[in-house]
N, C-alpha and C positions, 0 to 999 in steps of 0.2 A: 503453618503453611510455608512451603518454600520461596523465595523471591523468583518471580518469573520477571524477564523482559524481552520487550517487544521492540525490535530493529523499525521507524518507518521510513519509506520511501518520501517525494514530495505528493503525489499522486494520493495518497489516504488524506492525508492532511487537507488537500486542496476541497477532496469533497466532499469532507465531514466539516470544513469551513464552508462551504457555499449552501448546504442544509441545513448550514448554524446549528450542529448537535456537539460542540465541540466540548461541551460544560460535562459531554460521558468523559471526558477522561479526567474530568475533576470527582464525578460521583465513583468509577472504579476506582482514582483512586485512593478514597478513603475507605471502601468497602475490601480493597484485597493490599496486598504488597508488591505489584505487578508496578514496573518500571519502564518508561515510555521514553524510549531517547533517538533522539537524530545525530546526524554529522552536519557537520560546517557546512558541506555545500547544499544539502537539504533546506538548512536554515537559509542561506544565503537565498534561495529560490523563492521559498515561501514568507520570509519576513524580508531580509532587506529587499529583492526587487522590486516586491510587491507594495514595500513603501514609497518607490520612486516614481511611481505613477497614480492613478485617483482610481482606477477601476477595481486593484484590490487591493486597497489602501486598508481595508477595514477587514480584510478577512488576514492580513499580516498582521494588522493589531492584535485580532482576538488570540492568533499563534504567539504574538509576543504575548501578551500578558500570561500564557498559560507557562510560557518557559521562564520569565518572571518570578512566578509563584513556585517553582521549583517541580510542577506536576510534569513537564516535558523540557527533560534533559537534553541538551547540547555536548555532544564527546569529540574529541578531534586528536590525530596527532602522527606524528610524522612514519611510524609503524604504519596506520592503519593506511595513511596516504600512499606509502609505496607499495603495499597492499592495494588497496582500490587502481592504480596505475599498474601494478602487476596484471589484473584480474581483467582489467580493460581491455588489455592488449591481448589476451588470451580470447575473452569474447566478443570483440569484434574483428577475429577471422575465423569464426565459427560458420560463417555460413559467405557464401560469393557469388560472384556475379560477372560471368567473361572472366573470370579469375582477379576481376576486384574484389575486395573484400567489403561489404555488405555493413556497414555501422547501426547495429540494433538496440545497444545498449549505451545510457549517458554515463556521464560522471555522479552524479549525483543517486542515481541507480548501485554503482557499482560501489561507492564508499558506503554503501549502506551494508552490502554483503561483506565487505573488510568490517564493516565495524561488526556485524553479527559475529564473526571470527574471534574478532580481540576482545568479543564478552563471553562468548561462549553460550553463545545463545542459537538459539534452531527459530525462532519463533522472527516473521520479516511481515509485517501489515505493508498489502500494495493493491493498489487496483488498476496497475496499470496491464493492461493485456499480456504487450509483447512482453514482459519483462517478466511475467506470471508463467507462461507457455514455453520462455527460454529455460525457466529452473524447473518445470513440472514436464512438459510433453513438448520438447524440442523440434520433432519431426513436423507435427500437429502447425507450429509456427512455421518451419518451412512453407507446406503447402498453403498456410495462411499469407508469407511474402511475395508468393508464385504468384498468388491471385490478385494480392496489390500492387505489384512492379509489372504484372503482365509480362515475365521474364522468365526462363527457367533458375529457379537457385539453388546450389548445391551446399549440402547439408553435409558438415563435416564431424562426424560423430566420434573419433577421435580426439581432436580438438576441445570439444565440446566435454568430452568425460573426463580428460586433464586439469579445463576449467572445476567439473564439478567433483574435482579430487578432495577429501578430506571435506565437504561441503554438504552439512545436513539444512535441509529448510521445512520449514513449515508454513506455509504461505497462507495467508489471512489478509479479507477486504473488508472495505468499511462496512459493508452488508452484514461481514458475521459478526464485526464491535457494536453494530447495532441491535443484532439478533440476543445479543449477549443483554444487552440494554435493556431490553426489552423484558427477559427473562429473570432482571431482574429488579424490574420495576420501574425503572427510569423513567417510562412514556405512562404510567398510571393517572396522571390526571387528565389525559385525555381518554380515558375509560369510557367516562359518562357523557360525553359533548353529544354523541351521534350514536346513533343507532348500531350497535357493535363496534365501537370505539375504538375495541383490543387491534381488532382487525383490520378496521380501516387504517389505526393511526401508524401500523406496522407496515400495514403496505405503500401507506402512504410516504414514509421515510426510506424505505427501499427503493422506491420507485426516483427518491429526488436524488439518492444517489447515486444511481443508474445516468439518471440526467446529467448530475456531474460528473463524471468521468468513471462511473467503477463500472470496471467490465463484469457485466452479470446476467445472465438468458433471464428470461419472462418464466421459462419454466423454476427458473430457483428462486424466483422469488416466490411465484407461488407455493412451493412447495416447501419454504420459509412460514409462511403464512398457516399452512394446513398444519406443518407441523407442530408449530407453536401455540398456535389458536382456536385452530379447525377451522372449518371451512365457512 
């Protein structure tokens, strides 16, 4: 089997920590060769900030120990960094406002897709919306800024395609390292607790990552469900 890897953002991380499923990325990976790495400022986000306060003191731990243990890699370096500062600058003036330019995308977003560059990788776990809609259906987030600034914004698709030069993605949320999860056993002891176990316990982990932050319609989860389990 080939080595696959997987760019994430902080957004995946945050909400496969806060539904404490984070021990899937210790069972994949011993069951595949698939390679889970962040950038400096992902980590920075999710472990150090998170240690300097009490409220997610404990969901940075469980991220530290997992990078720790050598299962989620740490890459960094000064290529990829003027890379992510290249990339920046390109997309945020993708899209404007009165001829400001409209900041849609962080830093910590943007060194992830440098780093997918300098591994040569297509595969980016995120669940954050805008940053999902900026790489898949650009326009789709226009009209989606329109309606939260209550402003006309104008959509520079020029721009926009310069940014997505040489740039393949494959965008994946926590919902489908779930689904994957699932399919391959991972949630099986709670099989037998309840009455359709398979069912409930899928939708019930889909549902708490909804809660935390992964952008995902009610109809895809269900239809997670069906497909996976039936109905």
């Amino acid at each position: 089997m080939s080595e696959k890897i997987i760019v994430f953002d902080s957004s995946t991380l945050i909400s496969m920590s806060n539904v404490c499923i984070l021990d899937i990325f210790r069972k994949l990976k011993e069951r595949s060769k698939i390679r889970f790495v962040i950038g400096p400022e992902v980590k920075k986000e999710v472990v150090d900030d998170a240690l300097k306060g009490n409220r997610f003191k404990f969901s940075g731990l469980r991220i530290m120990r997992l990078i720790k243990e050598g299962i989620i890699e740490v890459i960094g370096n000064s290529q990829i960094n003027a890379e992510s500062q290249n990339l920046l600058n390109i997309a945020n003036r993708v899209y404007s406002k009165k001829r400001s330019n409209v900041k849609v995308i962080h830093r910590g977003e943007m060194e992830s897709i440098a780093l997918m560059k300098f591994l040569k990788t297509d595969m980016l776990a995120c669940d954050e919306t805008i940053m999902r809609l900026f790489l898949e259906d650009p326009e789709e987030l226009n009209s989606l800024l329109t309606k939260r600034l209550k402003s006309k914004i104008v959509f520079d698709k020029k721009i926009h395609k310069q940014f997505m030069n040489g740039i393949k993605i494959k965008v994946i949320r926590s919902v489908e390292i779930a689904a994957i999860a699932h399919q391959i056993g991972l949630f099986e002891p709670f099989r037998d607790i309840v009455f359709r176990g398979s069912a409930q316990t899928l939708k019930g982990v889909l549902w708490a990552l909804k809660v935390s932050g992964c952008g995902v319609s009610y109809e895809n989860m269900e239809a997670y469900v069906k497909e996976l389990v039936g109905k």
